[in-house]
N, C-alpha and C positions, 0 to 999 in steps of 0.2 A: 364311415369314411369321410363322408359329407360333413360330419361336428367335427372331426379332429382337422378337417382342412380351412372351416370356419376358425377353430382356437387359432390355429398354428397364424392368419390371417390378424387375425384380433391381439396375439402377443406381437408380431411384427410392427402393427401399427404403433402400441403401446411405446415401442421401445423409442419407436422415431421420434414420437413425441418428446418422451422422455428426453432427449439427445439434441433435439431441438427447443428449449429453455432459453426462452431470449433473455439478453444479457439486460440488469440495470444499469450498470456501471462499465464504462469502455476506456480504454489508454491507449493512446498512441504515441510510440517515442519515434522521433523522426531522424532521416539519415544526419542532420544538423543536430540532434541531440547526440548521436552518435558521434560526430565530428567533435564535440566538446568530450563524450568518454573515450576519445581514442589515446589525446595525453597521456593519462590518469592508465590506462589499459598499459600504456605502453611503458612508465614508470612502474608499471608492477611486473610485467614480464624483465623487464631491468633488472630489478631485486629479486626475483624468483631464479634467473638464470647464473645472477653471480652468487647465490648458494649453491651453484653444483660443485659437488666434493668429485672429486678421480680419484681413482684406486692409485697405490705404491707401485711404482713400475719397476721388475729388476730382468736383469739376463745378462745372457753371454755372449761375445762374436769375436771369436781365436779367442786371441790375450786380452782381447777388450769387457770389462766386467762393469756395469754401472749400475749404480739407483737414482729414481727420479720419485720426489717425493714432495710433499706440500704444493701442489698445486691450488696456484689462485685464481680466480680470475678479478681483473684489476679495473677494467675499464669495458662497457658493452657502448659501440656506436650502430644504434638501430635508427639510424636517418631516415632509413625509404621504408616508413611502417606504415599502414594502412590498415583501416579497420571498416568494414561495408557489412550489408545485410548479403544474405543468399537468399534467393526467392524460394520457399515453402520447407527451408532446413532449418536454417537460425544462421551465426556470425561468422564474417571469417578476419582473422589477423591474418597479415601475411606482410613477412620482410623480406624486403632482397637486397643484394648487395652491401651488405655491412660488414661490420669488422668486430672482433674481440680479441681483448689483448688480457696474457695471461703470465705470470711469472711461476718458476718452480724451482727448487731445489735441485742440485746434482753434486753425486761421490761417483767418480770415477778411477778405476784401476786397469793403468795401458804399462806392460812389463811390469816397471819397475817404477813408475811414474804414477801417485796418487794425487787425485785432485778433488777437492771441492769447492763448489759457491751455483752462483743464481743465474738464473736463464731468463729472459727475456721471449717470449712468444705470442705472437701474434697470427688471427685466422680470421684469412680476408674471404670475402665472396661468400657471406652467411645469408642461408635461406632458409626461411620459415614459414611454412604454411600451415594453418591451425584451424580446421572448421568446427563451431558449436552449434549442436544439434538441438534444436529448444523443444520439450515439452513441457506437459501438464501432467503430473504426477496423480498419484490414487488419492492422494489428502484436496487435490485442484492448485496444488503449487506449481508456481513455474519451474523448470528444474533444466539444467543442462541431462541430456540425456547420456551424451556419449561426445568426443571427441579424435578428428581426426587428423594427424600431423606426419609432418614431411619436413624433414628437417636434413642440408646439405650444406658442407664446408667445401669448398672450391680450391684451395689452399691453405697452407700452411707454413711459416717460416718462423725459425729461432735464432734468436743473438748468443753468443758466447761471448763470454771472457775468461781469458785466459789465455797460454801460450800453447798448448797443441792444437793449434788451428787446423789442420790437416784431419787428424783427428776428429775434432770437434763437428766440421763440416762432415763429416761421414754419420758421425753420432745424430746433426740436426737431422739430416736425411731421413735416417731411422728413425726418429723419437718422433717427429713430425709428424709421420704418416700411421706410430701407431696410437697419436695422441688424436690425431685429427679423427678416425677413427671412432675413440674411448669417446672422444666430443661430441659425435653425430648420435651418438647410444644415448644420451645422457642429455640431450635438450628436452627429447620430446615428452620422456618421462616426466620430467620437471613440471614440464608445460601443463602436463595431463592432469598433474595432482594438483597444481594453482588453480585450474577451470572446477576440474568434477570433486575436489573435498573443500577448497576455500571459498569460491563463486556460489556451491551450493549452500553451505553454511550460510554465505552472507542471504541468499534469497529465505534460507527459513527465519530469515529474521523478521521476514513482510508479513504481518498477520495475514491467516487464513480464517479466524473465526477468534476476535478477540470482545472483550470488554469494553464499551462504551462509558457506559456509567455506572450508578447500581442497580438500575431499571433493566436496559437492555445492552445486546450486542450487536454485532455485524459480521456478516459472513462475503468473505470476498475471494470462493475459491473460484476457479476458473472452469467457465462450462465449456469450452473444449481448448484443444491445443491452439496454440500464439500462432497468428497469421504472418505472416513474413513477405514481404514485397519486395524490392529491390530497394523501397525509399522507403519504408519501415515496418515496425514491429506494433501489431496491433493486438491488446489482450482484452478477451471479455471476461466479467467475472459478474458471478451473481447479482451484489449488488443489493444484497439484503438484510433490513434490522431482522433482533428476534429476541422476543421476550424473553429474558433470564431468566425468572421462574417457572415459566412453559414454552421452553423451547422447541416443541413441535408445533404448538402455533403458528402458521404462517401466513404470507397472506398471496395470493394464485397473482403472478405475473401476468394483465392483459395490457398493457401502460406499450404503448409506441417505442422500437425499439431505437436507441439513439444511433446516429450516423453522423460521422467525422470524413468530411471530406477535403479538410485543409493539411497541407505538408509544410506550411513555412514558418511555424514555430518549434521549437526543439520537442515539445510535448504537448498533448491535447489528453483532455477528461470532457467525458461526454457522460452524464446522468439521465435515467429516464422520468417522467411520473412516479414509476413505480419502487425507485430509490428511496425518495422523502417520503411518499405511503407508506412505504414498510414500517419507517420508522415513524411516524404518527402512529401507527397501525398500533405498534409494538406499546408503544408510552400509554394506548389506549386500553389495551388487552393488562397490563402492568398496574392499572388505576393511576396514571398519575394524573390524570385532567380530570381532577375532585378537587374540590375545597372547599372548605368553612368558614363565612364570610363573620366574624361575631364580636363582640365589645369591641376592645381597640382596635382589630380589623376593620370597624365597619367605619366610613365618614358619617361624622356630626350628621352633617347635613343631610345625606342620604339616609340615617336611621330617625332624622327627624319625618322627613318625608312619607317612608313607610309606615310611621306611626298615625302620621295624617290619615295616610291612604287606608291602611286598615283599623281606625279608629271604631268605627262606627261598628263593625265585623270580630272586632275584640272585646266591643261592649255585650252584645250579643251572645256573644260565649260565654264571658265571664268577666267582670265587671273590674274581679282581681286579676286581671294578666296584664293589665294597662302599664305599670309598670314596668311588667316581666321584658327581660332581654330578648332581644329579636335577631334573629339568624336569617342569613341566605346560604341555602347550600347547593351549589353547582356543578351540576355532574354533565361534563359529556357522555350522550345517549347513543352514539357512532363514531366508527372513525373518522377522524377528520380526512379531508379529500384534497389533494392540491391540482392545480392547474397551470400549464406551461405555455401559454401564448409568446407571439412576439414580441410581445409589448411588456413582457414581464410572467413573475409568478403569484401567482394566488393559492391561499388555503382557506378552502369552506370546514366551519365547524358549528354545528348545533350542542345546545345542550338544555338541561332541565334544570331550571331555579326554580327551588322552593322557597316560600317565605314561611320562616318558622319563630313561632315564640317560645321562651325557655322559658315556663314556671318553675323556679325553685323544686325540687324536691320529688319536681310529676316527669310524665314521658314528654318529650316536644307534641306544640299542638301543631299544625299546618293552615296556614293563613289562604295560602294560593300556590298555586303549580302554574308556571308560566313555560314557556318556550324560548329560547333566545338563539337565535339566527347570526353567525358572524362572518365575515370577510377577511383577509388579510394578505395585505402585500408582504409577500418575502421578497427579503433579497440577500443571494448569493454571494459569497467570498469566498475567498481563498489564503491562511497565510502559512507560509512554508509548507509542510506537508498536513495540513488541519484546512479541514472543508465547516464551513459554520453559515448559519444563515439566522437573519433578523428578521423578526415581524411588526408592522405596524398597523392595528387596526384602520379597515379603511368604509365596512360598513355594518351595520350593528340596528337591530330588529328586534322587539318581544312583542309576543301577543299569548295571549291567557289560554290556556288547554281545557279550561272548563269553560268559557262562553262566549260571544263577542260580544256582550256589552262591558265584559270585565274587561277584553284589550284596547277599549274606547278610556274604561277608567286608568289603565296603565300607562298611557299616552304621557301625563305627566314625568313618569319613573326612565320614560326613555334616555333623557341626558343625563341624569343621573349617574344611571347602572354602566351608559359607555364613559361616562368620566371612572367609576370601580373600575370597568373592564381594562381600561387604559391601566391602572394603577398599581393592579392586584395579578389578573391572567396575563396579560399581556408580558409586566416583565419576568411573570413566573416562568411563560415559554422561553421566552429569549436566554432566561438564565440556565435554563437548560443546554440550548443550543450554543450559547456562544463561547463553551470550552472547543466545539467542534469538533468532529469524529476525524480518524487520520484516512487518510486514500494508502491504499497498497504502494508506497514507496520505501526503498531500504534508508537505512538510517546513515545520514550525513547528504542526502540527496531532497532539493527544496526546489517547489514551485519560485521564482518569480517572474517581474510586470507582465502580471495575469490579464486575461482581458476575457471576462465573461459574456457571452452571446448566446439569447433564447431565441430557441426552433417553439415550432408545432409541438410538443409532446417530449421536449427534453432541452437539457441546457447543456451548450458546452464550452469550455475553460481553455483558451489557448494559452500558453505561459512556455519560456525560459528554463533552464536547468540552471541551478546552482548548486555546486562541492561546497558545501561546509566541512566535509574532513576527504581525504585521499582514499584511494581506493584501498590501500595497503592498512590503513585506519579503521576500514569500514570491517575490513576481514578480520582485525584485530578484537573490534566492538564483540560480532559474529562469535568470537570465538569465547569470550568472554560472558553473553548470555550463553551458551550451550555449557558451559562448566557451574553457572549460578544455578542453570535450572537443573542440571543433573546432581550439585550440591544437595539442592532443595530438597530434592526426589530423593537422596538418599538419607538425609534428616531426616524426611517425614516416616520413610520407611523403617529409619530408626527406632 
C-alpha cells in the first residue's frame, strides 16, 4: 500500500515537472499592438458581413402576394468598433451603435396591380459582441478555441418607390421586421466562421517545428496556454534548436527564465541563454564546427610559420615530409556556451587543433595537438520577422595538450592562428547565422524600430508592429499554403 502511494507521489511530481518547462522564448503583444490590429480586424469583419446572402422571401396577406429577393448589402458603418483583451479568456470585438444599409429586389401583386423594382433598406442600432477564446492546441499552436457572439438589430426601416404608398408602407412594416430578424440569424454565424476556420488557418501558418537550415531546426510550440491580461497577451514557447539528423537530441533547459515587464511598445521578444544554446548545441551535435585548414586555405605566412615551428620535429621523423603539406584540423570538443550580462552577450567555445602533415600517398602524421580557448561578442538584431546575431572574436588562447614547454614554444603561433581564426571560423559562424531564424510571427506581420535590451540571463527585443499586407491578404496567403501543401501530399501519395 506504502509503494503504490510512493508511485502514485512520484508520478504526481513527474508530471509537474513536466508542465512546468520553462519557456526560451516569450512574446508579448500589447494593448497598442492591439490598437493598430483593430483597423485591419475591423475591415475584415466589414468584408466578412457584406457576404451574407438572405434567403428569397415569399408569402401571402389577403390579396397582397410578394417576392423579395437579391438581397445586398451595400454599405456597413461600424464607427463605435472596439477591440480589447479579456483577462484569462482571449479578445473581444464589440460594436455598438451602427448602421447597415441594404438594397433588394421586389414583385408584388395587390388585386390587380403588379409591381416590381428596388428597396432601399436600412438597420440602425447594430450590436455586436464577439469574445475569442485563445488556446494552445495538442500540436502547442495557438488556436482560437471557441467563440462567442451576441448580435442585435435595434431597428429597421425601408424606402419604396413606387405609387401604392399605402400599401408599401404596410409591406415596409412586414418585410422589415422579418428581415431584421433573417439579419440577427446570420451575423454571428458569419462572424464565427471568419474567427474559428479563417483566423485559425492563418495561425497554422506560424511554424510549430520548422527548418532552419540543413543542419538544424527550431521548435516553438507553446508550453502552456497564452496569458491574457487586460493590457495584453503574453505566449511562451519552447524555444528550442534541434538537430535534423537526431532530433531527440536535446539539450535540458536550466538557462534563467526571461521576464518582460514593459507595456509601451506594440510588441516585445524576450530570449533566454538557453535559446542561442540550443542552437550552438544543435550545430555541434550536427558537426558543423569542424574544419580543414589546408593548401589554399592555409595563409602564406602562417604555413610558413608552422613549418619554422615544427621544422626541427619534422626532421626527426623524416627527413622527407619537409616538404609535404601541412594541415590544421579544428574540431570543437563542446558545446559552445553563451553568456547574457548587461553589458552585452558573450559565447565561449573551445576546440582541438591538430597540426598535421600530408605525405603524399601515407596516412597524415600529427605534428601537435594543442587547445584553443575562444571568446566572442555577439550581437543581436532583429529584421522584419528574422532574429540573426554576429559574432566578433574578442579573446583567443592556445596552449599544447601534451606539455608546457610546448605552450611556451606556441607563444609565437598566437597572432597567427587569431588573425586564421578571424578569417576562416569566425566568418564561417556568422555565415550561418546571418540568414537568421524567423520568430513565431504570421505572414505580412514585421518587427520594426527595434530596440534591443540585455538582462541577467536573457535579452529582450521591444519593437513596433508593421502590416505589410491586410488581414484579408493574410487569410488569403493562409489559404493558399494549406491547398500547396495538401497538393503536395496528394502528389507524393501519387
Amino acid at each position: 500500500m506504502t509503494s503504490c502511494f510512493m508511485s502514485f507521489l512520484l508520478l504526481c511530481s513527474l508530471s509537474v515537472m513536466a508542465s512546468a518547462e520553462p519557456a526560451g522564448c516569450k512574446i508579448r503583444i500589447t494593448d497598442k499592438g492591439l490598437d493598430m490590429l483593430k483597423s485591419e480586424t475591423q475591415k475584415f469583419v466589414e468584408e466578412e458581413l457584406s457576404n451574407i446572402t438572405m434567403p428569397e422571401m415569399k408569402g401571402e396577406e389577403g390579396r397582397l402576394q410578394y417576392t423579395i429577393n437579391d438581397v445586398k448589402i451595400t454599405e456597413l458603418n461600424l464607427t463605435h468598433a472596439d477591440l480589447q483583451f479579456i483577462p484569462d479568456v482571449g479578445l473581444l470585438f464589440d460594436v455598438q451603435n451602427s448602421s447597415i444599409s441594404l438594397t433588394f429586389n421586389r414583385r408584388i401583386l395587390y388585386w390587380f396591380f403588379y409591381d416590381t423594382g428596388n428597396i432601399n433598406a436600412s438597420a440602425d442600432g447594430v450590436n455586436i459582441n464577439t469574445i475569442l477564446s485563445l488556446i494552445r492546441d495538442e500540436e502547442g499552436r495557438l488556436k482560437i478555441n471557441n467563440m462567442s457572439c451576441d448580435a442585435k438589430i435595434s431597428k429597421m426601416s425601408a424606402k419604396f418607390s413606387g405609387t401604392l404608398g399605402t400599401v408599401y408602407g404596410f409591406l415596409a412594416r412586414f418585410l422589415t421586421t422579418g428581415m431584421r430578424f433573417l439579419l440577427n440569424q446570420k451575423i454571428c454565424p458569419a462572424l464565427n466562421h471568419a474567427a474559428v476556420v479563417h483566423v485559425n488557418s492563418m495561425l497554422e501558418t506560424i511554424p510549430v517545428r520548422a527548418e532552419v537550415d540543413q543542419f538544424i531546426g527550431i521548435d516553438y510550440s507553446l508550453t502552456d496556454d497564452p496569458v491574457v491580461t487586460s493590457h495584453g497577451l503574453d505566449m511562451h514557447f519552447r524555444g528550442m534548436f534541434f538537430d535534423l539528423s537526431n532530433q531527440k537530441s536535446s539539450l535540458v533547459n536550466y538557462a534563467v527564465e526571461p521576464i518582460i515587464k514593459e507595456y509601451d511598445r506594440m510588441v516585445y521578444l524576450a530570449l533566454s541563454e538557453f535559446f542561442f544554446d540550443s542552437g550552438l548545441f544543435s550545430y555541434y551535435t550536427a558537426g558543423v564546427f569542424q574544419m580543414d585548414i589546408v593548401n589554399e586555405k592555409m595563409p602564406k605566412d602562417l604555413e610558413m610559420l608552422l613549418r619554422t615551428t615544427y621544422f626541427g620535429l619534422i626532421m626527426m621523423l623524416n627527413p622527407a615530409l619537409v616538404d609535404a603539406p601541412l594541415s590544421l584540423q579544428l574540431a570543437v570538443n563542446s558545446p559552445p556556451k553563451t553568456s547574457i550580462k548587461t553589458s552585452g552577450a558573450t559565447v565561449v567555445m573551445t576546440a582541438i587543433v591538430n597540426v598535421m602533415v600530408l605525405p603524399p600517398g601515407q596516412p597524415p602524421v600529427q605534428l601537435s595537438s594543442m587547445t584553443m580557448e575562444t571568446k566572442f561578442n555577439a550581437k543581436v538584431s532583429m529584421t522584419g520577422k528574422r532574429l540573426s546575431f554576429h559574432a566578433d572574436l574578442r579573446r583567443f588562447k592556445i596552449f599544447s595538450n601534451q606539455s608546457a614547454l610546448e605552450s611556451l614554444a606556441l607563444i609565437p603561433l598566437q597572432a597567427p592562428l587569431k588573425t586564421m581564426l578571424q578569417m576562416s571560423m569566425v566568418p564561417l559562424i556568422n555565415n550561418w547565422t546571418k540568414r537568421g531564424v524567423r520568430i513565431p510571427l504570421a505572414d505580412g506581420m514585421d518587427f520594426i524600430e527595434e530596440v534591443v535590451e540585455y538582462h541577467n540571463g536573457f535579452i529582450v527585443i521591444g519593437a513596433n508592429l508593421h502590416f505589410s499586407k491586410g488581414l484579408r491578404e493574410m487569410m488569403a496567403g493562409s489559404t493558399e499554403t494549406e491547398q500547396q501543401t495538401t497538393n503536395t501530399t496528394t502528389s507524393s501519395t501519387a
